[in-house]
Structure formats: C-alpha cells, structure tokens
mmCIF file of the N, C-alpha and C atoms, coordinates in Angstrom:
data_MODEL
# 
_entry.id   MODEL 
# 
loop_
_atom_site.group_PDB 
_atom_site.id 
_atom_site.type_symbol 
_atom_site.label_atom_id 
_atom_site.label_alt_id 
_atom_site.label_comp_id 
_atom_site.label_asym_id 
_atom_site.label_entity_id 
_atom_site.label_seq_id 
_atom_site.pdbx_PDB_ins_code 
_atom_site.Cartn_x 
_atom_site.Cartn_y 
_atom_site.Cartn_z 
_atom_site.occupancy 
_atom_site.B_iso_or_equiv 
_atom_site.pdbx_formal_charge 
_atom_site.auth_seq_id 
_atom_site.auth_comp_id 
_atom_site.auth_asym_id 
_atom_site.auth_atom_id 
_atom_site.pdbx_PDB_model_num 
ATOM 1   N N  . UNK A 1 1  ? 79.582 95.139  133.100 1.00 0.00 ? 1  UNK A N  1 
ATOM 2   C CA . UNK A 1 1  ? 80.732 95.777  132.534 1.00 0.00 ? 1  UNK A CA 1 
ATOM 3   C C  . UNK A 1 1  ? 80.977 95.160  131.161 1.00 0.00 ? 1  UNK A C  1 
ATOM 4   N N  . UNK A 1 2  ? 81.271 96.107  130.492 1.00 0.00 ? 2  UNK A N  1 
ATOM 5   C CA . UNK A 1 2  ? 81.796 95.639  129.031 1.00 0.00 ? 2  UNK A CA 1 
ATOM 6   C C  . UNK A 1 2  ? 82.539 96.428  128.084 1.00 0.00 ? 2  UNK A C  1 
ATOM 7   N N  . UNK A 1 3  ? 83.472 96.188  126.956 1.00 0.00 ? 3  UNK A N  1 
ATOM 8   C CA . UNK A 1 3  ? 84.360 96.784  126.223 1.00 0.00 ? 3  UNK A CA 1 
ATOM 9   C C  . UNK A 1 3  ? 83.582 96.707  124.838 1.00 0.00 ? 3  UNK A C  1 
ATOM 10  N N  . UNK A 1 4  ? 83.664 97.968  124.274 1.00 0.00 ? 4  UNK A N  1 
ATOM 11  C CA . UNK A 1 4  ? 83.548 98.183  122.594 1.00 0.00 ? 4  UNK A CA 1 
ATOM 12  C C  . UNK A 1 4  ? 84.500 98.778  122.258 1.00 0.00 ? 4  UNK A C  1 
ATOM 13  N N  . UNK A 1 5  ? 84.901 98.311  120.951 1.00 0.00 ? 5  UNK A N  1 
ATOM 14  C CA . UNK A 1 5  ? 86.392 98.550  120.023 1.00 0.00 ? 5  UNK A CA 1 
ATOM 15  C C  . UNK A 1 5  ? 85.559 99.966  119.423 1.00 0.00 ? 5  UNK A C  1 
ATOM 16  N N  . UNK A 1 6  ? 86.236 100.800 119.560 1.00 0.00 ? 6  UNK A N  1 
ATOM 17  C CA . UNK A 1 6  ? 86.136 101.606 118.541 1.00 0.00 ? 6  UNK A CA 1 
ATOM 18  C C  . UNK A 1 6  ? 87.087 102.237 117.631 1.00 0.00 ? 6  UNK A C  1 
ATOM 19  N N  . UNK A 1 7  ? 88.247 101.621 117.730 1.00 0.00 ? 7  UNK A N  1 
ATOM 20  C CA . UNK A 1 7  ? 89.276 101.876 116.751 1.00 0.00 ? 7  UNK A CA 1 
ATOM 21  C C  . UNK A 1 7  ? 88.921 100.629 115.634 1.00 0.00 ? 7  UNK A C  1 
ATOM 22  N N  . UNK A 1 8  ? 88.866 101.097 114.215 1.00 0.00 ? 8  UNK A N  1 
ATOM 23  C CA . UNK A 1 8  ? 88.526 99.761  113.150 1.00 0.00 ? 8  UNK A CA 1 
ATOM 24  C C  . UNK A 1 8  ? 89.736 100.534 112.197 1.00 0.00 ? 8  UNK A C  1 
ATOM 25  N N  . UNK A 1 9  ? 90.968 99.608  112.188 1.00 0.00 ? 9  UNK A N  1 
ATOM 26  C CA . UNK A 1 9  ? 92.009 99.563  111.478 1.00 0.00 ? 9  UNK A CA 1 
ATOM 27  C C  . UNK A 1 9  ? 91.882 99.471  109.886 1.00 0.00 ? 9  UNK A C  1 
ATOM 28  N N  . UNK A 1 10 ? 90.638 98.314  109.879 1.00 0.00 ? 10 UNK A N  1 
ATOM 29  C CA . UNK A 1 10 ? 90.768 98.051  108.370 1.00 0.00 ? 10 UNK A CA 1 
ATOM 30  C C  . UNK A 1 10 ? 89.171 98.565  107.615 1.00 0.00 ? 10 UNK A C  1 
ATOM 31  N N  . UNK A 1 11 ? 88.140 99.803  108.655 1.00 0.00 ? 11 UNK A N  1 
ATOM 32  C CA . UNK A 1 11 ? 87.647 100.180 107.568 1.00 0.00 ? 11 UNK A CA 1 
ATOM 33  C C  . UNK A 1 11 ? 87.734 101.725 108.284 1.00 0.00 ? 11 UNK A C  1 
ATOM 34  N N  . UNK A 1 12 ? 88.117 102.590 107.439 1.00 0.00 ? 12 UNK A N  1 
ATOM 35  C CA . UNK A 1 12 ? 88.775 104.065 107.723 1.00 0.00 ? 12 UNK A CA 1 
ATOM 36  C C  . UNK A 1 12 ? 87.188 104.763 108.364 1.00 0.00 ? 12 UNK A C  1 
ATOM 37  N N  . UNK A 1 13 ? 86.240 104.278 107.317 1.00 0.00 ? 13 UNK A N  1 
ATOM 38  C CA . UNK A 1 13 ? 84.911 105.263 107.393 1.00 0.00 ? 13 UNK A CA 1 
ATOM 39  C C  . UNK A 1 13 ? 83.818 105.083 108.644 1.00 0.00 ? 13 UNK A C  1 
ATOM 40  N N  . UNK A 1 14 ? 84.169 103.956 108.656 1.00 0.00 ? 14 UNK A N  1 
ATOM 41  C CA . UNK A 1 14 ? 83.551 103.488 110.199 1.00 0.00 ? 14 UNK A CA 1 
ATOM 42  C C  . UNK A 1 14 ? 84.580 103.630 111.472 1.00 0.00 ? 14 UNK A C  1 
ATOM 43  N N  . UNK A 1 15 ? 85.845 103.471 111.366 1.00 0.00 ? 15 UNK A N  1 
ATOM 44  C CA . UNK A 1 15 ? 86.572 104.389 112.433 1.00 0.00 ? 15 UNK A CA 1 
ATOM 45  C C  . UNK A 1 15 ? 86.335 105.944 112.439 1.00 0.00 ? 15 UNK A C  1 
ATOM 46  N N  . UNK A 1 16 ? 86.338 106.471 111.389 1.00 0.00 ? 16 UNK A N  1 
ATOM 47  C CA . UNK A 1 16 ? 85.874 107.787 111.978 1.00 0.00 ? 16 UNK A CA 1 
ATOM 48  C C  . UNK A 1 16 ? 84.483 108.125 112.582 1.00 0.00 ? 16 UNK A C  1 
ATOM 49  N N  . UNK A 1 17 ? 83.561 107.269 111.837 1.00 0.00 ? 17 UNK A N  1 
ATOM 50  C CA . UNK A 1 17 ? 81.821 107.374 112.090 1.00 0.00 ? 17 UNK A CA 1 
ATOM 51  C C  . UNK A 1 17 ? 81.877 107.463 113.676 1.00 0.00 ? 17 UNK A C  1 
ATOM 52  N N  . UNK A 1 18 ? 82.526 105.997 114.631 1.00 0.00 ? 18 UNK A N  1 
ATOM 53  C CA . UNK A 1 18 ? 82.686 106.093 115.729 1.00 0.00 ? 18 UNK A CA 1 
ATOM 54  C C  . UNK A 1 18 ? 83.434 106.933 116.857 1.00 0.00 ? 18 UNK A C  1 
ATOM 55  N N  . UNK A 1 19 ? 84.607 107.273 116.372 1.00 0.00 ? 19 UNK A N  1 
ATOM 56  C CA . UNK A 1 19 ? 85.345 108.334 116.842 1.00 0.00 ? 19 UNK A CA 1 
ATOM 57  C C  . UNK A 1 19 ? 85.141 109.812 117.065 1.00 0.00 ? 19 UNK A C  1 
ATOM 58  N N  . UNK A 1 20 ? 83.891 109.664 115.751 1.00 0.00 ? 20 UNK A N  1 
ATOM 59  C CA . UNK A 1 20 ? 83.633 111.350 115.998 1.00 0.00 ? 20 UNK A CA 1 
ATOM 60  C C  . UNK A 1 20 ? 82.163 111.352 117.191 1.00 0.00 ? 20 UNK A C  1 
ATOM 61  N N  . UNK A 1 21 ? 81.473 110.288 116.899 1.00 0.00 ? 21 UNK A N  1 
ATOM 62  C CA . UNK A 1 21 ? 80.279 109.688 117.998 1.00 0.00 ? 21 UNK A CA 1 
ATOM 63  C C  . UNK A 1 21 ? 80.649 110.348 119.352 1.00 0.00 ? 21 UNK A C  1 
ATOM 64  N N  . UNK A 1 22 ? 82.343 108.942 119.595 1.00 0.00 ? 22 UNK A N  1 
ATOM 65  C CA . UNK A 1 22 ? 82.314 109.550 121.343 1.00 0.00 ? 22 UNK A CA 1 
ATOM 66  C C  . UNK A 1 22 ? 83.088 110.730 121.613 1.00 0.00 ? 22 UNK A C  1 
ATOM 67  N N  . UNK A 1 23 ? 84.155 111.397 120.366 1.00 0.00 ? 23 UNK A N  1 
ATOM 68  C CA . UNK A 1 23 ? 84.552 112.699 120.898 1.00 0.00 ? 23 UNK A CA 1 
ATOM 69  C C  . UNK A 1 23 ? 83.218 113.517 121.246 1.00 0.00 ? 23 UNK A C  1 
ATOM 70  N N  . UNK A 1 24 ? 81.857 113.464 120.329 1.00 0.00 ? 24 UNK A N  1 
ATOM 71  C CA . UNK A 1 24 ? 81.561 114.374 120.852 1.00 0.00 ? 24 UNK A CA 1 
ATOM 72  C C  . UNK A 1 24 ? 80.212 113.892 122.103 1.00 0.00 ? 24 UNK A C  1 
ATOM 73  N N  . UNK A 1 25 ? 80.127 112.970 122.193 1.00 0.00 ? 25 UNK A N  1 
ATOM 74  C CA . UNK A 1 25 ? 79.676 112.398 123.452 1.00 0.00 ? 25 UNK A CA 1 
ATOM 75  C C  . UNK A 1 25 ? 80.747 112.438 124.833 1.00 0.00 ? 25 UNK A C  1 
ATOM 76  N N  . UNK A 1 26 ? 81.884 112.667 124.609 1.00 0.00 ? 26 UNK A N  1 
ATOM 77  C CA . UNK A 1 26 ? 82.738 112.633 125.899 1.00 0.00 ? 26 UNK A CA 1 
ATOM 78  C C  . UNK A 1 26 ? 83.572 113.836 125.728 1.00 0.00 ? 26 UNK A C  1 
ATOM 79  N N  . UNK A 1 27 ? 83.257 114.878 124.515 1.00 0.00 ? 27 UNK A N  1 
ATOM 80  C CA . UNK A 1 27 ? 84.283 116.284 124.584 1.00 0.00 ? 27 UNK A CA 1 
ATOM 81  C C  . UNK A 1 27 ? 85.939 115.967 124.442 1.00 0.00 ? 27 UNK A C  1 
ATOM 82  N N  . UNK A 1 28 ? 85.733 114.812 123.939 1.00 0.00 ? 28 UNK A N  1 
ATOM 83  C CA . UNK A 1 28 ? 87.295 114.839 123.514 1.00 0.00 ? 28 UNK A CA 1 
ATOM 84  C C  . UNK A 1 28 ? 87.982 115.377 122.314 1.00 0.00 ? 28 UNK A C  1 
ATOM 85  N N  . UNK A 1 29 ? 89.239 116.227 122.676 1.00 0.00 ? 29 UNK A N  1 
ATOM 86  C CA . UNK A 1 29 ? 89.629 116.940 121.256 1.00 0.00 ? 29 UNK A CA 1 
ATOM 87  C C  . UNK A 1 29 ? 89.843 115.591 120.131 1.00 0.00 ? 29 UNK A C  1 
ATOM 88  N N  . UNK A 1 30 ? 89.885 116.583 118.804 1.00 0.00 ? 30 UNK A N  1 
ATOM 89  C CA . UNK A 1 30 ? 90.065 115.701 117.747 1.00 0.00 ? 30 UNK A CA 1 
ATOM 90  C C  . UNK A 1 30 ? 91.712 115.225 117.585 1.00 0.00 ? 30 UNK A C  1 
ATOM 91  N N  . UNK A 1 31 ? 92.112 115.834 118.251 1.00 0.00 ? 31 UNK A N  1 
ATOM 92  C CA . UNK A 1 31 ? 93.589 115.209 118.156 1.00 0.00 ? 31 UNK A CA 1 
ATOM 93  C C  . UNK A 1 31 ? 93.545 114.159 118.802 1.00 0.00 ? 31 UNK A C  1 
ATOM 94  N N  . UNK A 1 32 ? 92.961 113.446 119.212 1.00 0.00 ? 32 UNK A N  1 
ATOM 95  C CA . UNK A 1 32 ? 92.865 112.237 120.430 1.00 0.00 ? 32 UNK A CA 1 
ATOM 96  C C  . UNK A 1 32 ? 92.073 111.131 119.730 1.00 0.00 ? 32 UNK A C  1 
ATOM 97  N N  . UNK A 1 33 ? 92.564 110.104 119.978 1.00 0.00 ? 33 UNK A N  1 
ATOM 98  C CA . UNK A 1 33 ? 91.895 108.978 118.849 1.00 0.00 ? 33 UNK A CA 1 
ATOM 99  C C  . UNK A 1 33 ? 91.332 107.960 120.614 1.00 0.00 ? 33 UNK A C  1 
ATOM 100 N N  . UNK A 1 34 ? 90.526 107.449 120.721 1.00 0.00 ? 34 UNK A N  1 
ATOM 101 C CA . UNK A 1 34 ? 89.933 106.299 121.523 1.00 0.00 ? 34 UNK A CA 1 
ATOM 102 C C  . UNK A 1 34 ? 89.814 104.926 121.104 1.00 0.00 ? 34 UNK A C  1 
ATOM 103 N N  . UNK A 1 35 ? 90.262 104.029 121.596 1.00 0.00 ? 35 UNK A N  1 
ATOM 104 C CA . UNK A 1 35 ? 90.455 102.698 121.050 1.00 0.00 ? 35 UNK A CA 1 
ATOM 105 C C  . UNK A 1 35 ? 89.434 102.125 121.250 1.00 0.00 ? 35 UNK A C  1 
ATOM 106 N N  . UNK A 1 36 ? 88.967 102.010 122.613 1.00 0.00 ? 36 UNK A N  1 
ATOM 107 C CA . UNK A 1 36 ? 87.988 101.251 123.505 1.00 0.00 ? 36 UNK A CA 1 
ATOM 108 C C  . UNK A 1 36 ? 87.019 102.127 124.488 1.00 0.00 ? 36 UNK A C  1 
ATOM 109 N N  . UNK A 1 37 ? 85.940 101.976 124.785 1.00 0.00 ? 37 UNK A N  1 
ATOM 110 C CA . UNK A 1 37 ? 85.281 102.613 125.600 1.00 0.00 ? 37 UNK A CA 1 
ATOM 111 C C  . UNK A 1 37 ? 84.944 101.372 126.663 1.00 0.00 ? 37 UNK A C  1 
ATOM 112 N N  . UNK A 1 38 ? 84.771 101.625 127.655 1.00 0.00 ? 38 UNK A N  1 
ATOM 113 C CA . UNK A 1 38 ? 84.343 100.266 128.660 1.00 0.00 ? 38 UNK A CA 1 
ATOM 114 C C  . UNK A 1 38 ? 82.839 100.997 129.312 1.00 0.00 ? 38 UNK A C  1 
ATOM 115 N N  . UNK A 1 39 ? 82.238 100.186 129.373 1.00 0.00 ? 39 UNK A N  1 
ATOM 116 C CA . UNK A 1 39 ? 81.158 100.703 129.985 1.00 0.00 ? 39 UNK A CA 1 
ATOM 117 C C  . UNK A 1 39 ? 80.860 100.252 130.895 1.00 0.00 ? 39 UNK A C  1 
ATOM 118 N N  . UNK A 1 40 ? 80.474 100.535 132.550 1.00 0.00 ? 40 UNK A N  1 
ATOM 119 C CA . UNK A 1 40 ? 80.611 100.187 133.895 1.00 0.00 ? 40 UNK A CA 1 
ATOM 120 C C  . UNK A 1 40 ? 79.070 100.366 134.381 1.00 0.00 ? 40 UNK A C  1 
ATOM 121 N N  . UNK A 1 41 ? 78.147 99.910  135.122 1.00 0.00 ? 41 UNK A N  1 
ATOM 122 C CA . UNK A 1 41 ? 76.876 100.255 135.418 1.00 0.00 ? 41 UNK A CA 1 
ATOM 123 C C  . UNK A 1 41 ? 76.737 98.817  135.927 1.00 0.00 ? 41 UNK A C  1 
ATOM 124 N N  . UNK A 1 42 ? 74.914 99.115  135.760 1.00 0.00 ? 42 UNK A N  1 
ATOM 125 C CA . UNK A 1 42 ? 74.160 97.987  136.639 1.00 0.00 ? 42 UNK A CA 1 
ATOM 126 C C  . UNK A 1 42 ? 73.092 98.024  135.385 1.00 0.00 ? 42 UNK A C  1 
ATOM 127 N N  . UNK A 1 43 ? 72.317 96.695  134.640 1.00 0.00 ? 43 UNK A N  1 
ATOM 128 C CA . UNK A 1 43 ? 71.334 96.794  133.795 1.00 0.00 ? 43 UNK A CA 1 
ATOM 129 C C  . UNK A 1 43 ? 70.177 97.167  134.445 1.00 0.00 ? 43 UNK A C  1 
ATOM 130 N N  . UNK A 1 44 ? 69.233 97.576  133.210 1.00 0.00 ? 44 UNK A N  1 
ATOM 131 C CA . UNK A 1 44 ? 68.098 98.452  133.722 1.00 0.00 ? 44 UNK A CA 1 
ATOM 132 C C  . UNK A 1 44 ? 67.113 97.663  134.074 1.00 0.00 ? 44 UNK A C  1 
ATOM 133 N N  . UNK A 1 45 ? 66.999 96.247  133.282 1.00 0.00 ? 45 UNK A N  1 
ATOM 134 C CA . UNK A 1 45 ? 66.344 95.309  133.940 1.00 0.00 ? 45 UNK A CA 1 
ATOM 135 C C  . UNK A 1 45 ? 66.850 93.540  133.899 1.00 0.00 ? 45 UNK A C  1 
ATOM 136 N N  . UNK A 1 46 ? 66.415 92.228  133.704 1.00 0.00 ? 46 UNK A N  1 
ATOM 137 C CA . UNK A 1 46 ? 67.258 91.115  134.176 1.00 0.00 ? 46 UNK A CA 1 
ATOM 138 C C  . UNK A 1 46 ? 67.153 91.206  132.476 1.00 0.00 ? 46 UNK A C  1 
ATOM 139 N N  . UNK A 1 47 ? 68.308 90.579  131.774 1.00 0.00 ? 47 UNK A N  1 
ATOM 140 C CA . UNK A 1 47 ? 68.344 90.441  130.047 1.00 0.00 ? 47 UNK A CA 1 
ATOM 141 C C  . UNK A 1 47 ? 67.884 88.976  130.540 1.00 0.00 ? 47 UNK A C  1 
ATOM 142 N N  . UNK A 1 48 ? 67.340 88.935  129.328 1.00 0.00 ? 48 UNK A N  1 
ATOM 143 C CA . UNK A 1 48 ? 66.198 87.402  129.166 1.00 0.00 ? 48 UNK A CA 1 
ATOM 144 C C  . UNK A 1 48 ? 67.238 85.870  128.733 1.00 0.00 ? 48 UNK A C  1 
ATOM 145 N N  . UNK A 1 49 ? 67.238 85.185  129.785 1.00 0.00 ? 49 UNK A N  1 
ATOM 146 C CA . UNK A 1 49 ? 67.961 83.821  129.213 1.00 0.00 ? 49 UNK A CA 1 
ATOM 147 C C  . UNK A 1 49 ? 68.440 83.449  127.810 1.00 0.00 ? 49 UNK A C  1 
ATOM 148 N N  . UNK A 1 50 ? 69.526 83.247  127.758 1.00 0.00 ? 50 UNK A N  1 
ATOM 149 C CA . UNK A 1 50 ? 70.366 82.972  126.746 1.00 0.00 ? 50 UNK A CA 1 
ATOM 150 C C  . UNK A 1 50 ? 70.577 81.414  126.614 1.00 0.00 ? 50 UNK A C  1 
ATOM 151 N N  . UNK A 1 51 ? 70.227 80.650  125.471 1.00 0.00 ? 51 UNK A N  1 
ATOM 152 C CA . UNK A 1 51 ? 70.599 79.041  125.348 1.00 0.00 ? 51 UNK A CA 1 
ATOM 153 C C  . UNK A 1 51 ? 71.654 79.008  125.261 1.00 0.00 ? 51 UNK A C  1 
ATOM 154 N N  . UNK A 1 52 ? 72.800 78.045  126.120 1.00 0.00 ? 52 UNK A N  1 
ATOM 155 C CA . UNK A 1 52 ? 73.983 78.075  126.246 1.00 0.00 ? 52 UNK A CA 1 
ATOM 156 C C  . UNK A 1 52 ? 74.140 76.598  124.948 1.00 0.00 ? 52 UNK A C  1 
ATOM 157 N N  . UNK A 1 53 ? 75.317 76.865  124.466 1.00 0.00 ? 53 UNK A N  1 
ATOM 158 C CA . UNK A 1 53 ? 75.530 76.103  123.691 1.00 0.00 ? 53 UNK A CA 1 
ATOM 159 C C  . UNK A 1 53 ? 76.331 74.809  123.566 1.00 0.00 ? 53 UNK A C  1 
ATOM 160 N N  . UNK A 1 54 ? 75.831 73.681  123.344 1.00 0.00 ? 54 UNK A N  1 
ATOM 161 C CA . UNK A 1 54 ? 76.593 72.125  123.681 1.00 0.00 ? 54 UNK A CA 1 
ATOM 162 C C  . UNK A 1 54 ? 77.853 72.140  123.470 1.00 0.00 ? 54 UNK A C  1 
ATOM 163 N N  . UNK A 1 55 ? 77.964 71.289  124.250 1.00 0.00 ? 55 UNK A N  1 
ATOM 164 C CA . UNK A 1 55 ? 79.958 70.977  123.738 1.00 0.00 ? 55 UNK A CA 1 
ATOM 165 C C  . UNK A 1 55 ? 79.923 70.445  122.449 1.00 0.00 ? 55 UNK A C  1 
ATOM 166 N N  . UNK A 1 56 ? 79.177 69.640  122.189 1.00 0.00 ? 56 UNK A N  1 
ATOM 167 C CA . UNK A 1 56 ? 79.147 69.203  120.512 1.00 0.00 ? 56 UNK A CA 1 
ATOM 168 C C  . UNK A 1 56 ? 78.931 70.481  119.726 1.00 0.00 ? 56 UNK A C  1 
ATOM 169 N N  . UNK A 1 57 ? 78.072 71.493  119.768 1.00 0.00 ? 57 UNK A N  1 
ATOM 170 C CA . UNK A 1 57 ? 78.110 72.807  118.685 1.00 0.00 ? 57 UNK A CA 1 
ATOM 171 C C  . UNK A 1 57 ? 79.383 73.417  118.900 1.00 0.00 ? 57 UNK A C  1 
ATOM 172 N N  . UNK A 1 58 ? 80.086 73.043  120.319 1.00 0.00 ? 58 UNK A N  1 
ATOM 173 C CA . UNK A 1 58 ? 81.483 74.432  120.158 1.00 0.00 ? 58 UNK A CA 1 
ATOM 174 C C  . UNK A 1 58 ? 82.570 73.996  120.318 1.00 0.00 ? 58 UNK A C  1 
ATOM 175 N N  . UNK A 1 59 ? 83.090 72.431  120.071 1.00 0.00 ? 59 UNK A N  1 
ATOM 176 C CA . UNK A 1 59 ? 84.043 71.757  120.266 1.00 0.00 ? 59 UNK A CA 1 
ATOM 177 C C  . UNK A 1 59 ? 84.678 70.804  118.750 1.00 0.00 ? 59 UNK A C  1 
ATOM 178 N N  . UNK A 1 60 ? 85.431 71.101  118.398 1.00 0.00 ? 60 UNK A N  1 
ATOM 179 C CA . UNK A 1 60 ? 86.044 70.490  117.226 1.00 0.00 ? 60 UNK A CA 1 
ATOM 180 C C  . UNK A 1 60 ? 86.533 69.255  117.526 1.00 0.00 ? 60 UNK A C  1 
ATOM 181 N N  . UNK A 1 61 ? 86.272 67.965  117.061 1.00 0.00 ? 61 UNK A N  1 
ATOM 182 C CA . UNK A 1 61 ? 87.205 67.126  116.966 1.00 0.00 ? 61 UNK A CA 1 
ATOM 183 C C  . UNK A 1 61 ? 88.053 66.330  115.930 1.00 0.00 ? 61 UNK A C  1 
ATOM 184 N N  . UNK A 1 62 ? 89.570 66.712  116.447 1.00 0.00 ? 62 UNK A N  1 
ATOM 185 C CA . UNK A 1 62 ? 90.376 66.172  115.249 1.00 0.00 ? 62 UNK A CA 1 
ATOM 186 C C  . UNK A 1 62 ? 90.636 67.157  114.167 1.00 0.00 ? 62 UNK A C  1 
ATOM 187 N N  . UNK A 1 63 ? 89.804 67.956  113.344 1.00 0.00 ? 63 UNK A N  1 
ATOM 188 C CA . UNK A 1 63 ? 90.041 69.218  112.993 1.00 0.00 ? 63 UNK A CA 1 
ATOM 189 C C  . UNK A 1 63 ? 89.308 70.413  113.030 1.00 0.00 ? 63 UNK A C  1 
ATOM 190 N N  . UNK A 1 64 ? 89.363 71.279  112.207 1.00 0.00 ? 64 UNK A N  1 
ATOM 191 C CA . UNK A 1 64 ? 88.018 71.891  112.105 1.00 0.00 ? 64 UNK A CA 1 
ATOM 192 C C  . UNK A 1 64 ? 87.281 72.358  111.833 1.00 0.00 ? 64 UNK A C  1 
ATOM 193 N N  . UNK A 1 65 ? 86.133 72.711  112.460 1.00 0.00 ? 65 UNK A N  1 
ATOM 194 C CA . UNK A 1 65 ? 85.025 71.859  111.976 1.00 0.00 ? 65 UNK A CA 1 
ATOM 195 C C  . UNK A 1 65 ? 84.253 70.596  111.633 1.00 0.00 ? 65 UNK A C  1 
ATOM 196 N N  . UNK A 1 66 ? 85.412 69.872  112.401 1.00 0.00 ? 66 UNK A N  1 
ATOM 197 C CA . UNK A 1 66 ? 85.481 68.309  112.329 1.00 0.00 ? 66 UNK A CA 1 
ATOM 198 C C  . UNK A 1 66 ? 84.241 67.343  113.091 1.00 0.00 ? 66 UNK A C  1 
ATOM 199 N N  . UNK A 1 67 ? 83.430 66.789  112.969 1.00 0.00 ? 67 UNK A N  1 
ATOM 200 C CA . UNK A 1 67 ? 82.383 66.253  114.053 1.00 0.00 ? 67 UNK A CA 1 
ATOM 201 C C  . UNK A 1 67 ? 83.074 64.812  114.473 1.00 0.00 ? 67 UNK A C  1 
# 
C-alpha cells in the first residue's frame, strides 16, 4: 500500500499534468480535483534489498547536521 500526492500547490503545470492523468484514468469529471491516490495490491515480484541506513547517517547531534 502506498499514497501519491497529486495535488502540487506550488507548481500549477504539474498539478494539472497529474490531474488530468488520473481524471482520465479513473473518469473523473473535471470539476473534481484529487489530492491523493492510494494504491492497494500485492507486488508483482520481491523488490530487491534496500541498505538501511546508520544511526550516524540519520541522526543529528546537537544541531543540524551536526556530527
């Protein structure tokens, strides 16, 4: 499961690029704006291991960006 924004506030041309995408992928009138689409399923196959990242790369100390 997962969420994509498709409302973009601060660039007009790419909110519409997307908006007009899933009206006409989902038949929604144009009077109807979509914020978010969620997408629900099962993957098609296992996605390949991801390196999880140290507490030292994702932890600030003191300020930040601070080591």
């Amino acid at each position: 499961m997962g969420w994509s924004a498709i409302y973009q506030s601060d660039n007009p041309e790419e909110d519409e690029r997307r908006q007009s995408a899933v009206r006409e992928l989902m038949s929604i009138p144009k009077s109807l704006k979509a914020p978010i689409v969620l997408g629900l399923g099962y993957p098609e196959g296992q996605p390949a291991r991801r390196k999880m990242a140290t507490l030292e790369e994702t932890v600030s100390w003191e300020r930040y960006g601070g080591k």
